[in-house]
C-alpha positions as CSV (number, residue, x, y, z in Angstrom):
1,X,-84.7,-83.7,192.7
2,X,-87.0,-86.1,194.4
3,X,-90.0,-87.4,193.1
4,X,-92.8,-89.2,194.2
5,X,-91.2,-92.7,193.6
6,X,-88.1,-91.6,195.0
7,X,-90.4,-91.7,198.4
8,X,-92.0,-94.5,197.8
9,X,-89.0,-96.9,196.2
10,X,-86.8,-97.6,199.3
11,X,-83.0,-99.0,198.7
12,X,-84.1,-102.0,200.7
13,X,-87.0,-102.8,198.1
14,X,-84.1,-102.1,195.9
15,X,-82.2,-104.7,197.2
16,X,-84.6,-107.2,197.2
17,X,-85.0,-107.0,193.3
18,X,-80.9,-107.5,193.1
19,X,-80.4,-111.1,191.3
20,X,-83.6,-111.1,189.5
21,X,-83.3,-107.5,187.6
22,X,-80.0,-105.7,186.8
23,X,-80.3,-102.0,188.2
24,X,-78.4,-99.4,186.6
25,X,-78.0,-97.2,190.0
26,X,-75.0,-95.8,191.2
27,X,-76.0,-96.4,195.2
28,X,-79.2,-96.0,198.0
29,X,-78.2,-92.6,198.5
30,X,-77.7,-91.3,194.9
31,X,-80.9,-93.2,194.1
32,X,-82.7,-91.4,197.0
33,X,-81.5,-87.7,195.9
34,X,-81.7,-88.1,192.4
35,X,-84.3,-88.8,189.9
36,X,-83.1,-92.0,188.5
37,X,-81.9,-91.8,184.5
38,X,-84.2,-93.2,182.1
39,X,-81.5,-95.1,180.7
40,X,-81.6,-97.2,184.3
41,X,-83.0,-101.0,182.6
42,X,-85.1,-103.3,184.7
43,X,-84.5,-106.5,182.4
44,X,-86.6,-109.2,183.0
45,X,-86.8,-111.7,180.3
46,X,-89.4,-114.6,181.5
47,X,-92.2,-115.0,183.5
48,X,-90.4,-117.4,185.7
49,X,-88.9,-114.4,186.8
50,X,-92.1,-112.5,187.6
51,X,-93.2,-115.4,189.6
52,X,-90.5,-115.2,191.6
53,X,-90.9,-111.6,192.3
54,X,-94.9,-112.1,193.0
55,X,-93.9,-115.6,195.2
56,X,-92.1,-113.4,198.0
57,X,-94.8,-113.0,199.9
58,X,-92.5,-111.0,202.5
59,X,-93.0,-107.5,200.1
60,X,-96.6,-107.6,200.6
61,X,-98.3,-109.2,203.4
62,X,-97.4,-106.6,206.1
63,X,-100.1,-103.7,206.1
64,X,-98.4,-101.0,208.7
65,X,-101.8,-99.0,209.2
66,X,-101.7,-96.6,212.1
67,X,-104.9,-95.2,211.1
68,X,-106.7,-98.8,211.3
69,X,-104.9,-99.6,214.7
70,X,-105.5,-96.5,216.7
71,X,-107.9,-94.3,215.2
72,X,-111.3,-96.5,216.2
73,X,-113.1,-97.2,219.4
74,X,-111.8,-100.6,219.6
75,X,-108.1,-98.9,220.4
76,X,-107.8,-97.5,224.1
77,X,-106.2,-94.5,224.6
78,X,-106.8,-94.6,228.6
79,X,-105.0,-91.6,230.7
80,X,-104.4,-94.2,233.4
81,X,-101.8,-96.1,231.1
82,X,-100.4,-92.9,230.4
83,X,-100.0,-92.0,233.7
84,X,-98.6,-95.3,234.8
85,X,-96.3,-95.8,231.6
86,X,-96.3,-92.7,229.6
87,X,-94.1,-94.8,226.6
88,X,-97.1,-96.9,226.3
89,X,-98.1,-94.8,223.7
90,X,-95.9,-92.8,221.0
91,X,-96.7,-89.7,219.9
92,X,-98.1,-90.5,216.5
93,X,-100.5,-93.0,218.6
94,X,-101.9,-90.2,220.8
95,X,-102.3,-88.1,217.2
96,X,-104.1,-90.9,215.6
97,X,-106.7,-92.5,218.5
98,X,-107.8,-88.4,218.7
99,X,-108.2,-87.7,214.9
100,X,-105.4,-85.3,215.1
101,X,-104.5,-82.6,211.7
102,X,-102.4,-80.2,213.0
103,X,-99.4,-82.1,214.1
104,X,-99.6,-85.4,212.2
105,X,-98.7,-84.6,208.9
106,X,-95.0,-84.5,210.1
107,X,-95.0,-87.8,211.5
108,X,-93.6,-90.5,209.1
109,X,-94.7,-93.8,211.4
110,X,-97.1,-96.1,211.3
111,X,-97.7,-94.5,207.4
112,X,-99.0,-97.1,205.0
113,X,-98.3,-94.8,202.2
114,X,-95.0,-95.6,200.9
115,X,-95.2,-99.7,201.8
116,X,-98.6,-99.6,199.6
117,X,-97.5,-97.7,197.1
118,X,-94.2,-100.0,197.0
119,X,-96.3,-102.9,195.9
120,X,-98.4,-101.2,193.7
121,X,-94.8,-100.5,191.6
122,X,-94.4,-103.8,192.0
123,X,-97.7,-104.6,189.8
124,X,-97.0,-102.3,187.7
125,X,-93.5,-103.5,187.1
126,X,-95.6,-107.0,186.0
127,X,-98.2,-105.6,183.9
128,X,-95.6,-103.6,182.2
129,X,-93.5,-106.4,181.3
130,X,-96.0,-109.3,180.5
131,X,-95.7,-108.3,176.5
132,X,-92.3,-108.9,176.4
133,X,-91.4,-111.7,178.5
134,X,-91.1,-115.1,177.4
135,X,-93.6,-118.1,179.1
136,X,-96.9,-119.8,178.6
137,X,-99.8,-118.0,177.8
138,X,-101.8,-119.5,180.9
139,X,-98.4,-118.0,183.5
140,X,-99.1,-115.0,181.7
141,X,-102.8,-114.8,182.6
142,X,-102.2,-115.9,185.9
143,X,-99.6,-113.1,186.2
144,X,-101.7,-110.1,184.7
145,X,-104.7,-111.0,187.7
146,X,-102.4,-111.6,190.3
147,X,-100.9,-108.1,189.8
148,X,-104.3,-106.5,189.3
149,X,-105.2,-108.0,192.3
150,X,-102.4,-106.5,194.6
151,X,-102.6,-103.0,192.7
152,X,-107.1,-103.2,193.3
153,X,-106.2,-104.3,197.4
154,X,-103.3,-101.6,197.8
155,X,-105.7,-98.8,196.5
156,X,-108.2,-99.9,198.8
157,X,-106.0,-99.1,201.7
158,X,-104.5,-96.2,200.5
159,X,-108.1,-94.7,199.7
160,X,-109.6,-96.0,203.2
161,X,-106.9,-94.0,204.7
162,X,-106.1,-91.2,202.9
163,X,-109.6,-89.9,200.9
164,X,-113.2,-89.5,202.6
165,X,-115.4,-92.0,202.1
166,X,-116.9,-92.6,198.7
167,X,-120.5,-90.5,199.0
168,X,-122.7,-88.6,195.8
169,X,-121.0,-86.0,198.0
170,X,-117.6,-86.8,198.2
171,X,-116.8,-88.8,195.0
172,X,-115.1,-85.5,193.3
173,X,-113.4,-85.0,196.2
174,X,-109.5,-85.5,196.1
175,X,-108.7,-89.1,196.1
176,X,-105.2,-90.4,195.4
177,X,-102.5,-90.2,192.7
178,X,-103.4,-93.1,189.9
179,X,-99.8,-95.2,188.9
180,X,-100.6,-97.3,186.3
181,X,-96.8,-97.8,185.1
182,X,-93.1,-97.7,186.3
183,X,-92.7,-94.3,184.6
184,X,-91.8,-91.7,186.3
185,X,-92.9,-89.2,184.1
186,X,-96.4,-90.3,184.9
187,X,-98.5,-87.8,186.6
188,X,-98.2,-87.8,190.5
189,X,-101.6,-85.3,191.4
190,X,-104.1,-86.4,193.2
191,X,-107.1,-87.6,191.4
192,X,-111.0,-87.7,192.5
193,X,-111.8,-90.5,194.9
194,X,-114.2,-91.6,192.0
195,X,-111.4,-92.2,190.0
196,X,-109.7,-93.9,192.9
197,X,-112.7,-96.6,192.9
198,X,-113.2,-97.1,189.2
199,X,-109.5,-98.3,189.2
200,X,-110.1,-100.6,191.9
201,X,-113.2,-101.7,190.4
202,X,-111.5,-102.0,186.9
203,X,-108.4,-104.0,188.5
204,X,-111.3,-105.9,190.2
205,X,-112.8,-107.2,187.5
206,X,-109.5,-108.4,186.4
207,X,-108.5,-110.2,189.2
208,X,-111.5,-112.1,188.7
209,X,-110.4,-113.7,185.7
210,X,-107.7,-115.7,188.0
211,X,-108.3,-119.4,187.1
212,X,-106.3,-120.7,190.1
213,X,-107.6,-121.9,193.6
214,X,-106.8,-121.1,196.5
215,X,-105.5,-125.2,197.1
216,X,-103.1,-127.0,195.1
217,X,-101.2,-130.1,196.1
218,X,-102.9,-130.6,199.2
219,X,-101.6,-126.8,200.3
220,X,-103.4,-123.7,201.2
221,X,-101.7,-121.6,198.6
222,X,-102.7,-118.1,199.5
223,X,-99.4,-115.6,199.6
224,X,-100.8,-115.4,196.0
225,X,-104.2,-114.3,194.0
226,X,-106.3,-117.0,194.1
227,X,-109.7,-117.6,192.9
228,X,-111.3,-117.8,196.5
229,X,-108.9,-114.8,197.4
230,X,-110.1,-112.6,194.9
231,X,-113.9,-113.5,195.7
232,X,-112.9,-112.7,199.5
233,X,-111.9,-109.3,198.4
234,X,-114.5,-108.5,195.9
235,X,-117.0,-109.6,199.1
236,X,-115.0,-106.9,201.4
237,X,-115.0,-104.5,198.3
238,X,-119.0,-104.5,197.7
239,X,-119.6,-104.5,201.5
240,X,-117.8,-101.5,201.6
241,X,-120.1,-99.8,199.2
242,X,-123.1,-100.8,200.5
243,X,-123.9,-103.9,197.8
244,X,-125.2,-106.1,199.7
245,X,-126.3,-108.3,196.9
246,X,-123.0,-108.9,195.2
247,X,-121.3,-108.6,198.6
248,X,-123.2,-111.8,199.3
249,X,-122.8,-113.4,195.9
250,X,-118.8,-113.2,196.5
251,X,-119.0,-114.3,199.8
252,X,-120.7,-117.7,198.8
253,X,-118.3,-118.2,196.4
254,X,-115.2,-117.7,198.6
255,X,-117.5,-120.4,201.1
256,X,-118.6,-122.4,198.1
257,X,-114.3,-122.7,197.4
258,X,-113.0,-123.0,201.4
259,X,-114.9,-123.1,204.3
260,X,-112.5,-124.7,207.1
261,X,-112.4,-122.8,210.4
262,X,-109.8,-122.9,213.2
263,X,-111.9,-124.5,216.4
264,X,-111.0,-122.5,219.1
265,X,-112.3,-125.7,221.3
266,X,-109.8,-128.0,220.1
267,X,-107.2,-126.3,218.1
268,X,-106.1,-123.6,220.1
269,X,-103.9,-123.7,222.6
270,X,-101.0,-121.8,225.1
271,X,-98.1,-121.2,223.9
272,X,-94.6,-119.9,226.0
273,X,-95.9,-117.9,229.1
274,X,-94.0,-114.8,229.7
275,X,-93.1,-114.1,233.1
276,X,-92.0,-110.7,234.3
277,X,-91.4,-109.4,237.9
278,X,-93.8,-106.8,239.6
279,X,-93.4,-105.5,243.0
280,X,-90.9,-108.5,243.7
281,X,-93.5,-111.0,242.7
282,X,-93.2,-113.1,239.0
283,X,-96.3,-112.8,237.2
284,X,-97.3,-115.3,234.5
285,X,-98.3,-114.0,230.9
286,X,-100.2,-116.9,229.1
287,X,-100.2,-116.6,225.5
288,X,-102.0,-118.5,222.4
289,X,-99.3,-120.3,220.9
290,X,-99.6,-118.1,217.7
291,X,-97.5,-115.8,219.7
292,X,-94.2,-117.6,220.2
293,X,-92.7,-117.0,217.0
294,X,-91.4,-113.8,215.7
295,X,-89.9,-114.5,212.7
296,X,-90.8,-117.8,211.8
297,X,-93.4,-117.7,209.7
298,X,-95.3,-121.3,210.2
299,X,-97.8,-120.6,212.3
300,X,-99.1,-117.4,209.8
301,X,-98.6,-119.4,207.2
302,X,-100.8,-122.6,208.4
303,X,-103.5,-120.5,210.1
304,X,-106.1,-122.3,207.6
305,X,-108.7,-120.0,207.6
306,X,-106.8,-117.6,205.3
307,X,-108.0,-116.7,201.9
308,X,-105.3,-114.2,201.0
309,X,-102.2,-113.3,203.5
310,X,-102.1,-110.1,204.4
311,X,-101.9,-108.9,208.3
312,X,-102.0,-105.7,210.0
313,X,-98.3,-104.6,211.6
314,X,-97.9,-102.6,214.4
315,X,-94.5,-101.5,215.7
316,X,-95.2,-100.6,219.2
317,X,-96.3,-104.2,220.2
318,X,-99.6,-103.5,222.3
319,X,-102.8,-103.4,220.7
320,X,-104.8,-102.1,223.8
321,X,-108.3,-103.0,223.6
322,X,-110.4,-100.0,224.7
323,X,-113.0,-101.1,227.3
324,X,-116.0,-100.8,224.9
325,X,-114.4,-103.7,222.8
326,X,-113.6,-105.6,226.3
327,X,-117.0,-105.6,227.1
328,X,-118.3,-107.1,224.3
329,X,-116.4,-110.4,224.6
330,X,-118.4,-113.2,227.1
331,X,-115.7,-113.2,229.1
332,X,-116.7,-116.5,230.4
333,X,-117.5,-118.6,227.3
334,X,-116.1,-116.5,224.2
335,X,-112.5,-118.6,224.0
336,X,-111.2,-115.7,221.8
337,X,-111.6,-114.0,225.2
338,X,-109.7,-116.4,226.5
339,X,-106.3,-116.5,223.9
340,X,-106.0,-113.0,222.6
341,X,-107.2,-110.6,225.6
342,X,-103.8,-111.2,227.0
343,X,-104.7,-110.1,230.9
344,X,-101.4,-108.3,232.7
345,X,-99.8,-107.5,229.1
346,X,-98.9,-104.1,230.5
347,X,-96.5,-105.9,232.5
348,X,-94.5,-106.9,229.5
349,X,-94.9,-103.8,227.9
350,X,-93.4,-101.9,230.8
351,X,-96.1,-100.8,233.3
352,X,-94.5,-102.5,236.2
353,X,-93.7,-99.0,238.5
354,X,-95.6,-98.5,239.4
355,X,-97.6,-101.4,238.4
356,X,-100.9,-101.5,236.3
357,X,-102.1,-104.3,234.8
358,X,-104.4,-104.1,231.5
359,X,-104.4,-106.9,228.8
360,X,-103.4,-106.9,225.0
361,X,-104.5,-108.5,222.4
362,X,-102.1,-110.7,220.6
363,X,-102.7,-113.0,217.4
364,X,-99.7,-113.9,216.0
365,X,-96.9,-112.6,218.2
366,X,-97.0,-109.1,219.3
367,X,-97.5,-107.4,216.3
368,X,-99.4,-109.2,213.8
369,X,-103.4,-110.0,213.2
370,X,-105.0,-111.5,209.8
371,X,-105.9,-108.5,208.0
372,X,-106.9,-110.4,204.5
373,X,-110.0,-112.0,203.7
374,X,-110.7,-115.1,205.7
375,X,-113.2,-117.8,206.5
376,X,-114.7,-115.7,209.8
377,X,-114.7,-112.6,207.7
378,X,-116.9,-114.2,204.8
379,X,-118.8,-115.6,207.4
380,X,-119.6,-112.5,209.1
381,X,-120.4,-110.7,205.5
382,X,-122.8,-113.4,204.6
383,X,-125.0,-113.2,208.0
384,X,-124.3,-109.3,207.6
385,X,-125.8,-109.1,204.3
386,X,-128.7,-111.8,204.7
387,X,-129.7,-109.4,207.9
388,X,-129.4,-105.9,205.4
389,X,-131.9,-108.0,203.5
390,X,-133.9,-109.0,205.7
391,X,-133.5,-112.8,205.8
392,X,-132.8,-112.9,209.8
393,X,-133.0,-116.8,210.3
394,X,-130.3,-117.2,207.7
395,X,-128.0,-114.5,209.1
396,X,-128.3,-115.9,212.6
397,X,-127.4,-119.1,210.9
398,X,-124.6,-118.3,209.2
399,X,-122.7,-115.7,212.2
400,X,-123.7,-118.9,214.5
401,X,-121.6,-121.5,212.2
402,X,-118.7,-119.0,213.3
403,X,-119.5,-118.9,216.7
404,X,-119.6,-122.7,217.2
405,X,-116.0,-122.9,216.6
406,X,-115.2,-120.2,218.6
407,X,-117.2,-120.2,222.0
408,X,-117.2,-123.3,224.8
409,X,-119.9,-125.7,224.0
410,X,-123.5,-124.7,225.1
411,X,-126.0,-121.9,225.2
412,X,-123.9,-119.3,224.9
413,X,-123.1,-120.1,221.4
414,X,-125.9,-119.0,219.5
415,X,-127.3,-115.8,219.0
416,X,-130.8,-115.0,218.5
417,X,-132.6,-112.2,216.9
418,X,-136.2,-111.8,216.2
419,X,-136.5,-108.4,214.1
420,X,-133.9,-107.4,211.2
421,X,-132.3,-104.0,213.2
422,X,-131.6,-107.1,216.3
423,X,-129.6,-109.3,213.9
424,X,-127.7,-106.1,212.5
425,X,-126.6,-105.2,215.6
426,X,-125.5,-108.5,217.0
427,X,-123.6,-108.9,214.0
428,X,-121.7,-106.0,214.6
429,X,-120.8,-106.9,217.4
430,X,-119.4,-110.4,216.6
431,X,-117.5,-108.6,213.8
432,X,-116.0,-106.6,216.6
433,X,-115.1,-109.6,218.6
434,X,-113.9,-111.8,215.5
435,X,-111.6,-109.0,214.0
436,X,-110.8,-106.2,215.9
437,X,-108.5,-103.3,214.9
438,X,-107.9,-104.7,211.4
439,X,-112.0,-103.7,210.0
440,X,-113.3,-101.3,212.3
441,X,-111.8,-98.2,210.6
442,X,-113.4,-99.1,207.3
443,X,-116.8,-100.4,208.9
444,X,-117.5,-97.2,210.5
445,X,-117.1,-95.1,206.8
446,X,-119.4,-97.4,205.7
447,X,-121.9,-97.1,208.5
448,X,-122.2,-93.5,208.6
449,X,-122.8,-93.3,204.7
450,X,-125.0,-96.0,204.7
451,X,-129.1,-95.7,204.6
452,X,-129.8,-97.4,207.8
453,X,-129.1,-94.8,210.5
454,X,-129.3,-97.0,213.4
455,X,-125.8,-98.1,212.8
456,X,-123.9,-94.5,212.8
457,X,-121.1,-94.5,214.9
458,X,-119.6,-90.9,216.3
459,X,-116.1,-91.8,218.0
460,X,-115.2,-89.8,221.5
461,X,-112.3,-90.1,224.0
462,X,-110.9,-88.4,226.6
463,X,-107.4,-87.5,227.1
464,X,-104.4,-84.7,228.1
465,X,-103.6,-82.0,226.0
466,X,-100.7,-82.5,224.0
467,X,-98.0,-80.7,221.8
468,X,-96.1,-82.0,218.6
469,X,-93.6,-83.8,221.0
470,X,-95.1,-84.2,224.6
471,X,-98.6,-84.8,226.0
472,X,-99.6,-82.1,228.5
473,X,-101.2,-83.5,231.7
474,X,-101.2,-80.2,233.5
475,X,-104.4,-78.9,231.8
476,X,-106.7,-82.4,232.8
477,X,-108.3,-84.5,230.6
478,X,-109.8,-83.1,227.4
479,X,-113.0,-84.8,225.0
480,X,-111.9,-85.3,221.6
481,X,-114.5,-85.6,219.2
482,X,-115.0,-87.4,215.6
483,X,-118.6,-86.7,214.4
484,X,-120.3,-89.0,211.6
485,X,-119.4,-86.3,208.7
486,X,-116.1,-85.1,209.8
487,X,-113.1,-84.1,207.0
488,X,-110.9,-86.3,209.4
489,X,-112.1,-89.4,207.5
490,X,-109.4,-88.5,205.3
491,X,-105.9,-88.9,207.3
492,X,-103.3,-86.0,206.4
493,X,-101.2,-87.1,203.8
494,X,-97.5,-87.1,205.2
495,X,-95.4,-84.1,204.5
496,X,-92.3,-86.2,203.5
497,X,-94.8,-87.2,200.5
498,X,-96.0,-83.6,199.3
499,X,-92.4,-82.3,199.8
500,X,-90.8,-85.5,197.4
501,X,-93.2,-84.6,194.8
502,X,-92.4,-81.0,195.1
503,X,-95.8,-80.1,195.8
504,X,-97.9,-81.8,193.6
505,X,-99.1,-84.0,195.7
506,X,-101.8,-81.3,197.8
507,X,-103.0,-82.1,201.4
508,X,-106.1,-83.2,202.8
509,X,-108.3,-79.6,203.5
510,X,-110.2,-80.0,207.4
């Protein structure tokens, strides 16, 4: 029978391990039907060889997050994209960007579930090995923080996605099944989301034990746990909980480490323009050059304001920015106005007849935006936090130093605020503007459970009626609502997961 790892081990993943571990499995398919023998040996004998494992940065820095993507007011679900190009948006897009529990449990895509769990076995399969492998004591060290580090980050997505926020309220509430080994025999029920977060903070407080930066040799090195990595993620972590002290603390330290941001003034630039026929007539697509490679990794790997590489995937190629977020951009002097609001990108995606033209937004090629910590994200915690405390000249100071590399030269680059609930907002904003899609989802848990109500955020769209397989425009548009306190924080745990652990994984209750 299946069981939980059966769902979350793919053969690929399987396949990935061949050369470096000897895997006592018949095939994909008998490992996919079968519970795998407990004589199957993983034999790894050095720590060279866990290096190796942790240095393909291709099993982990893909986050495929429909909930972050399209569940938020920065993603537009507009009936008059439907109605032009009614593919513009899957099905399991529609469920998301209106909070749907009926129907979404039986759709498998855009499910970080199995990819996060995948790399949480993956630091498991470290930590269990360290004690017997052969190598220096410091490559062990290194090793056990590193894979602390990826197990602490993959539990904070899972229990972003999957578990209501963590509240007095809701910390008994069901969280997530804790994997703290290879074993199958380990327990797969759900534990409280308290539980959840003392792992991640346990983890945590390895990771920070790492004793290597984020440069060596000259090179940004940070497919891997690195010292101003892990104080990047500790920063996002406390921010999250509404610490706005040690948030702060980390975020200096990440600064203190690397502090170089990409000017948008001088070091972006177009890339390949697109072209694409409408009504007869070519229309140029220009595009930041961070678009023009799919599967060449250089230009993600170079982009120099990352602390840790990680970026948000999304299969269907069009983040469409919902007009709210489009507003918020100065469209005349914000240059990240000017290279990721792709104007016409409907025309690539397919909305050419009849024609309608509405932009995406595009980082690095059609489906990829920095989702670890960065630079701008530290930046943007640090004014953050010095405006939760009160300190408003230094926050304006500190989200302005972002701004400066990112907007045209001249009064239009810095903002001003004069009271503390001014500064908060306008740094909302700019976090809107500097990473959208990849930190809204999480920002608004925290803003609702926060004790400054002037931030709460209650999410509302209007759009058609639909079924499990078909949206239903016949019946007009219809006002889909997700309050402050709603359930629906928690996204429905996929079927294919409670059904693979034979029930003991239990669903989300709404």
């Amino acid at each position: 029978m299946k069981t939980i790892y059966n769902a979350l081990i793919s053969c690929k993943w399987m396949l990935l391990m061949t050369g470096m571990f000897t895997v006592c499995l018949t095939s994909c398919n008998d490992f996919l039907d079968e519970k795998p023998s407990k004589t199957a040996s993983l034999v790894v004998t050095t720590t060279d060889q866990l290096q190796a494992l942790l240095n393909n940065y291709t099993n982990f820095f893909r986050e495929s997050n429909g909930t972050y993507i399209s569940s938020t007011d920065d993603y537009g679900l507009l009936h008059p994209i439907y109605d032009a190009r009614p593919m513009a948006y899957a099905m399991y897009a529609v469920q998301l960007a209106t909070w749907d529990t009926q129907y979404l449990p039986n759709n498998v895509l855009a499910n970080p579930w199995p990819e996060e769990y995948k790399k949480i076995f993956t630091a498991n399969m470290v930590l269990g090995n360290i004690d017997r492998v052969t190598g220096s004591e410091q490559d062990k060290k290194q090793l056990i923080a590193d894979a602390h580090f990826i197990r602490a980050y993959s539990y904070f997505q899972l229990v972003n996605t999957y578990c209501l926020p963590y509240t007095e309220q809701n910390k008994q509430e069901l969280g997530l099944p804790i994997k703290k080994s290879v074993s199958f025999e380990e327990p797969a029920q759900r534990q409280t989301v308290a539980d959840v977060y003392a792992l991640i903070e346990s983890d945590l407080a390895e990771a920070l034990k790492i004793e290597i930066p984020l440069q060596q040799s000259g090179r940004l090195r940070h497919w891997r746990a690195n010292t101003a990595g892990v104080h990047g993620f500790a920063a996002r972590y406390y921010l999250s909980r509404n610490d706005y002290n040690q948030a702060l603390s980390y975020a200096d330290k990440a600064l203190a480490e690397h502090s170089s941001l990409v000017d948008y003034n001088t070091e972006m630039r177009y890339g390949r323009t697109g072209n694409v026929p409408v009504n007869g007539v070519p229309v140029t697509i220009n595009y930041p050059y961070t678009h023009d490679n799919q599967s060449d990794m250089t230009d993600m790997l170079n982009w120099k304001e990352f602390l840790y590489f990680r970026s948000l995937s999304h299969s269907s190629w069009w983040y469409v920015p919902s007009p709210e977020l489009l507003d918020l951009y100065d469209k005349e002097n914000d240059l990240r106005y000017e290279y990721h609001i792709v104007e016409n990108y409907s025309y690539d995606r397919g909305a050419i007849n009849p024609a309608y033209s509405y932009p995406g937004y595009i980082f690095f090629f059609k489906d990829r935006l920095p989702s670890g910590p960065t630079v701008a994200e530290m930046l943007l915690i640090k004014a953050e936090c010095h405006a939760r405390l009160d300190q408003v000249g230094t926050a304006m100071n500190a989200v302005n130093q972002l701004r400066a590399k990112r907007l045209k030269p001249g009064a239009a680059v810095n903002l001003l605020a004069s009271t503390k609930d001014e500064a908060i907002r306008k740094i909302l904003e700019e976090r809107r503007r500097e990473m959208p899609f990849t930190h809204r989802w999480q920002d608004i848990r925290r803003l609702n459970n926060n004790d400054y109500a002037l931030d709460d955020v209650e999410l509302t769209r209007q759009f058609y009626s639909y079924s499990s397989s078909s949206v239903e425009r016949d019946g007009g548009l219809k006002t889909y609502t997700l309050p402050k306190n709603s359930r629906r924080y928690a996204a429905p745990i996929p079927q294919t997961e409670i059904i693979s652990s034979q029930g003991v994984i239990v669903q989300n209750t709404y």
